[in-house]
C-alpha positions in Angstrom: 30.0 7.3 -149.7 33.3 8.7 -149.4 35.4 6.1 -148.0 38.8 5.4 -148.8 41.2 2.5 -149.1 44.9 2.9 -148.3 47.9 0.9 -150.2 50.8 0.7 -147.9 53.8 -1.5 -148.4 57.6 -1.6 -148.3 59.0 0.5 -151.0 59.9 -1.5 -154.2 56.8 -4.2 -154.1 54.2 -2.9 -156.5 52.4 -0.2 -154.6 52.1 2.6 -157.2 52.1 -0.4 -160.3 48.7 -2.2 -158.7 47.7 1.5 -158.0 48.1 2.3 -161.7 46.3 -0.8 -162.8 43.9 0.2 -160.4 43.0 3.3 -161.7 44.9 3.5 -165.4 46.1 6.8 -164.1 50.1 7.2 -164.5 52.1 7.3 -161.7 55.7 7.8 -160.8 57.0 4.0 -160.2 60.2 4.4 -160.9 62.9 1.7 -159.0 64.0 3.4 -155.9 62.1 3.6 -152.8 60.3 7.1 -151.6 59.6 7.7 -155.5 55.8 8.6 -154.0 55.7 11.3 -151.3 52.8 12.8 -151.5 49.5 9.8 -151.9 47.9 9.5 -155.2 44.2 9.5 -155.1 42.3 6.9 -157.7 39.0 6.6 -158.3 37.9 2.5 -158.9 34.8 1.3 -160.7 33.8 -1.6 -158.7 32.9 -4.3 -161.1 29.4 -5.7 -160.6 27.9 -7.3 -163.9 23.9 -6.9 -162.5 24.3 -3.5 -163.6 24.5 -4.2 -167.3 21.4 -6.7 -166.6 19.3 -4.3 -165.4 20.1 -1.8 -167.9 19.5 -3.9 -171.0 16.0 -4.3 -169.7 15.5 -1.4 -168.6 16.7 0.2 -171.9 19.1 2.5 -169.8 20.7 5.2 -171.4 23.6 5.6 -168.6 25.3 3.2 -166.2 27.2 4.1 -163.0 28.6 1.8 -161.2 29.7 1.8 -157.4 33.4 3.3 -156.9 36.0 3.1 -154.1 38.7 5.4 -153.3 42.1 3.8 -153.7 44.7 5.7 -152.3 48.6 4.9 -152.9 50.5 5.5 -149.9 54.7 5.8 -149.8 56.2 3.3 -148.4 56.9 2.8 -144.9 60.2 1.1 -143.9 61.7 0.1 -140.5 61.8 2.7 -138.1 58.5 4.5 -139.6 57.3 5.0 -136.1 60.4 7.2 -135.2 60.6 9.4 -138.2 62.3 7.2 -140.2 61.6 7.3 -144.1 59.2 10.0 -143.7 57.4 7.2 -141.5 55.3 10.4 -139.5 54.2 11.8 -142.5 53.1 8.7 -144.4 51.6 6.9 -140.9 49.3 10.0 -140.9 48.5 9.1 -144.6 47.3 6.1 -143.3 45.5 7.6 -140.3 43.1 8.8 -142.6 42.3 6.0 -144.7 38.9 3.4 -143.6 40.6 0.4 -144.8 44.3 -0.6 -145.6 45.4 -3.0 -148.4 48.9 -4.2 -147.8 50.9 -5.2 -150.9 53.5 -7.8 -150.4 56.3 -8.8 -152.6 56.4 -12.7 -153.2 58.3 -13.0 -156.8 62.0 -12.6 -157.4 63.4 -10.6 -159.6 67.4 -9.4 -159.3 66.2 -6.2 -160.9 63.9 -4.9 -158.8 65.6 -3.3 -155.7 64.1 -4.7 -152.3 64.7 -2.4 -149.5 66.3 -5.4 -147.3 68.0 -7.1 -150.2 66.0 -10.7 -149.5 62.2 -11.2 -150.1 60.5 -12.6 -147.6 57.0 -12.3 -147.6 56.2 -13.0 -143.8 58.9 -10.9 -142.7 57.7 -7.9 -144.6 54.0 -8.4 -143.0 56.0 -8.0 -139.5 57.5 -5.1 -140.1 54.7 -3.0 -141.5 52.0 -4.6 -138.4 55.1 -3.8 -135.9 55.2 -0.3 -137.3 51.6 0.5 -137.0 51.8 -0.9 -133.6 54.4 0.5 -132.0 52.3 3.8 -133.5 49.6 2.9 -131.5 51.2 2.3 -128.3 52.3 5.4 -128.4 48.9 6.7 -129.0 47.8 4.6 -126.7 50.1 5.6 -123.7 49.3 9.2 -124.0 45.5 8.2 -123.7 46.2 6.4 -120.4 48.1 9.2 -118.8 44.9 11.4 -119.3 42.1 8.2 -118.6 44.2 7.5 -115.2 44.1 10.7 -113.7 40.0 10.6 -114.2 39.7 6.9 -113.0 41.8 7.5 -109.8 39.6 10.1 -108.7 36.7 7.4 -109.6 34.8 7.8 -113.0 33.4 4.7 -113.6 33.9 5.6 -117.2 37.4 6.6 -116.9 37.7 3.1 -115.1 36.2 1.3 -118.2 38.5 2.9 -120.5 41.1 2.2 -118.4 40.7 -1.6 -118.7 40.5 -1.3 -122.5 43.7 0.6 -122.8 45.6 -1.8 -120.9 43.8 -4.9 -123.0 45.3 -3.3 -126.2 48.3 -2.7 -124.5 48.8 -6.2 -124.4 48.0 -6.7 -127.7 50.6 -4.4 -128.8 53.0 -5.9 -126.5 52.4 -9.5 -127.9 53.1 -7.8 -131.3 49.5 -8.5 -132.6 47.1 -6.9 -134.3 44.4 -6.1 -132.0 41.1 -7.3 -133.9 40.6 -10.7 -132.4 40.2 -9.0 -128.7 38.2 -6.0 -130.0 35.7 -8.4 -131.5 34.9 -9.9 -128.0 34.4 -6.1 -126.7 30.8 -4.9 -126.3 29.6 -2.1 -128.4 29.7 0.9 -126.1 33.6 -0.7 -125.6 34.1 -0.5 -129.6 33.2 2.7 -129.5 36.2 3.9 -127.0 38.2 2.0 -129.2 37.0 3.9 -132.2 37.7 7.0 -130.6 41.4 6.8 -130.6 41.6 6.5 -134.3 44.1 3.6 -134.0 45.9 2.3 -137.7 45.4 -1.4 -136.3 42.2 -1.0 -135.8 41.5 -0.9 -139.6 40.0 -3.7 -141.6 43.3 -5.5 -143.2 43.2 -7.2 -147.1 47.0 -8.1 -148.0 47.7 -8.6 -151.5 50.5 -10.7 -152.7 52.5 -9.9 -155.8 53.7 -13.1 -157.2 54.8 -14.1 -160.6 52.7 -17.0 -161.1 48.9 -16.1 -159.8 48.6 -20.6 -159.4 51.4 -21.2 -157.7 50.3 -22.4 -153.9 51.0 -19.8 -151.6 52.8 -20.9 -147.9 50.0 -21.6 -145.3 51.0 -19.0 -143.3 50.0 -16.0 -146.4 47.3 -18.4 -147.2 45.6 -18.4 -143.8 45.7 -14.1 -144.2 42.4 -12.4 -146.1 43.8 -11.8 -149.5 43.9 -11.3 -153.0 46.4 -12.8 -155.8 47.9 -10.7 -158.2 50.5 -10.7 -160.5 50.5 -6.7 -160.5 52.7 -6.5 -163.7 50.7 -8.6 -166.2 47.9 -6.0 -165.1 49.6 -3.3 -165.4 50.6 -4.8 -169.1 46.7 -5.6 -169.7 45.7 -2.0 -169.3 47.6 -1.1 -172.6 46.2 -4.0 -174.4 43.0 -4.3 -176.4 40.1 -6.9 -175.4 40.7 -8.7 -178.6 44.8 -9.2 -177.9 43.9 -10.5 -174.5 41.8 -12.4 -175.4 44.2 -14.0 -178.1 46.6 -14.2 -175.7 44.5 -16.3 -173.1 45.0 -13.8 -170.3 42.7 -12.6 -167.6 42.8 -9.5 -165.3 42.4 -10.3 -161.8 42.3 -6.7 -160.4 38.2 -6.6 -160.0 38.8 -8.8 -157.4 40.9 -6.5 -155.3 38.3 -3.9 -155.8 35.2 -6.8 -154.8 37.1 -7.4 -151.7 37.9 -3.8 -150.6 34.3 -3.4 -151.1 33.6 -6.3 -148.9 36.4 -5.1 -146.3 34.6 -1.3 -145.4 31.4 -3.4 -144.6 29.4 -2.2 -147.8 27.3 -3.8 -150.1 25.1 -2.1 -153.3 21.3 -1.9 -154.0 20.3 -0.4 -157.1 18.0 2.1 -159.3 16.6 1.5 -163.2 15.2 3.1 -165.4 15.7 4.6 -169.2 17.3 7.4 -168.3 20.3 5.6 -165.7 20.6 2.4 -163.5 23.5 3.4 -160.8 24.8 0.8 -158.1 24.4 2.9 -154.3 26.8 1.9 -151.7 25.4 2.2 -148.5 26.9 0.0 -144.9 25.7 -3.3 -144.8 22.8 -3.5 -142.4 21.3 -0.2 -143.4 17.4 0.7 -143.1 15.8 1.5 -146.5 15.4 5.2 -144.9 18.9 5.7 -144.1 19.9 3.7 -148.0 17.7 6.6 -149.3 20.1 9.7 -147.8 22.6 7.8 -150.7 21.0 9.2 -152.9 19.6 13.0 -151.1 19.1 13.7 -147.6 15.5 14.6 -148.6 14.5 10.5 -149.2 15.7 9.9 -145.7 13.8 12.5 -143.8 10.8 12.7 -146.0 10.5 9.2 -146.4 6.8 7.2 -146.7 7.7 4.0 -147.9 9.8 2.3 -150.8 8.7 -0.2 -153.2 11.5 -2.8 -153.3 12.5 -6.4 -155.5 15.2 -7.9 -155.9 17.0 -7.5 -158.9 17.0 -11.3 -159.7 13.3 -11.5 -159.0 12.5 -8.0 -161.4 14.6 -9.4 -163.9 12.8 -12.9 -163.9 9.9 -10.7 -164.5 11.1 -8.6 -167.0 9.9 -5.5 -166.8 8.3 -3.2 -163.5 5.1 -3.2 -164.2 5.0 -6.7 -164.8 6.8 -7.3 -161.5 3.9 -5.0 -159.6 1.1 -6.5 -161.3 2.2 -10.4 -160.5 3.1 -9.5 -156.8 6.7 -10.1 -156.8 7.1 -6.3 -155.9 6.7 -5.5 -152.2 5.9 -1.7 -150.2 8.6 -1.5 -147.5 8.5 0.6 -144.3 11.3 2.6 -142.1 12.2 -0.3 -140.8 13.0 -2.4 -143.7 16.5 -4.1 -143.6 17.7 -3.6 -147.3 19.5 -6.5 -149.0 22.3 -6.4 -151.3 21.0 -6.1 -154.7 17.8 -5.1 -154.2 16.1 -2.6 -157.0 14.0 0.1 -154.8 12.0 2.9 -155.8 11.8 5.3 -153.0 8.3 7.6 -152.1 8.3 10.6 -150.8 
């Protein structure tokens, strides 16, 4: 699955460093904001350590693991909404992201520019989640001028829509984000919501550059989903060896932010084994053993018959397939099998 995650930011707080320790491709982060117009594109192993499992029993030849798309975006500053900064351009950037990660400077350091000249973690959040909104409510506004002509001259859907407009027009007016009231919306109501393509409508993960990764963070960042980093240690891991790490008593924390951004697009992984490869598939969460099939070709979902399935827990207990099929512990699954995160299937067709 192609799905991407953006990283958006002020200028100056570690965007394009976390994207390079990300991706160990080089990027321009130089100390002046802008230094990143057009976004980089990174491809991210996420890490998953059932894989090696599997393939040590299963004598595998190659491993793949599941990937995400990281993209890092310029950053926006105040006045993105209006032009300012190259704020269209980059807001589009972000348009076409599924999922935005929003790095925030906590550490000080007189040497690194910040756009405002004062770090202030909470602050910065405000401005980035006021930008995107005030985005949306002009998005928004041009949607009701078009939805109130059709429910004044009585489309019941028109009417509908016409409600949900105004709802997160008060959501943009209370300068919130609008997930809280779209979670109480039905499911034909999400789906008007989809339709706009709104940027605060994505799944948020902030993560917080800070110098010391145990240092207690204020309640207010702490209460936010996020992930810990102190982005340049990691970008100083990826030029060291495992053994001078190791000697050094470090440890790389940037698996997490890939584990969570996984999380965040509403994914999880089953898997396939055998000599010749064992590959983590992403597929949505909640997906029918058919529809995990079209991961891997269209064919397995349209031609599908029925799947034999274990988890990978239970065929490693076992120890071997053949073992697992002859004590039980495999199962034949239908169309209508819900498949679980790490489950091992063989699909028939």
């Amino acid at each position: 699955m192609a799905l991407q995650v953006g990283i958006v930011g002020l200028p100056n707080v570690g965007k394009s460093t976390l994207f390079k320790a990300l991706t160990r491709k080089v990027v321009d982060i130089n100390n002046y904001p802008f230094c990143t117009i057009e976004p980089n594109v990174g491809i991210v192993e996420v890490p998953d350590e059932r894989l090696a499992k599997l393939a040590k029993m299963s004598g595998t030849k190659k491993i793949i693991p599941a990937v995400i798309e990281f993209v890092d975006i310029a950053g926006l500053v105040k006045g993105a909404s209006e032009g300012e900064g190259l704020g269209n351009k980059f807001l589009q950037n972000i348009r076409e992201v599924d999922a935005i990660v929003e790095v925030v400077r906590v550490f000080e350091n007189p040497d690194i520019i910040h756009v405002h000249n004062r770090v202030e973690p909470t602050e910065d959040i405000e401005i980035i989640n006021t930008e995107l909104i005030l985005a949306d409510m002009e998005t928004v506004a041009k949607r009701k001028l078009k939805t109130g002509k059709d429910a004044r001259a009585g489309k019941k859907e028109s009417a509908i829509e016409m409600m949900i407009l105004e709802k997160l027009e008060a959501e943009f007016q209370a300068v919130r984000l609008p997930h809280a009231m779209i979670a109480t919306l039905s499911d034909e109501e999400k789906k008007v919501v989809k339709s706009l393509q709104l940027l605060t409508t994505k799944p948020f993960l902030y993560v917080y550059n800070v110098s010391d990764i145990d240092r207690p963070l204020n309640p207010e960042l702490e209460a936010r989903p996020h992930v810990k980093l102190d982005i340049k240690i990691e970008e100083e891991l990826i030029e060291m060896s495992a053994e001078e790490i190791e000697e050094m008593g470090l440890e790389s924390h940037i698996g997490d932010l890939a584990k969570q951004a996984y999380a965040l697009l509403g994914l999880m992984t089953y898997f396939t084994t055998g000599v010749e490869e064992t590959r983590a598939w992403t597929i949505p969460i909640g997906s029918t053993a058919p529809q995990a099939g079209s991961a891997i070709h269209n064919d397995f979902e349209e031609k599908f018959i029925r799947a034999e399935v274990i988890h990978e827990t239970l065929l490693l207990e076992a120890g071997s397939w053949s073992t697992a099929r002859d004590t039980g512990a495999l199962r034949l699954e239908g169309k209508s099998y819900i498949v679980a995160d790490g489950d091992v299937i063989v699909f028939k067709i």
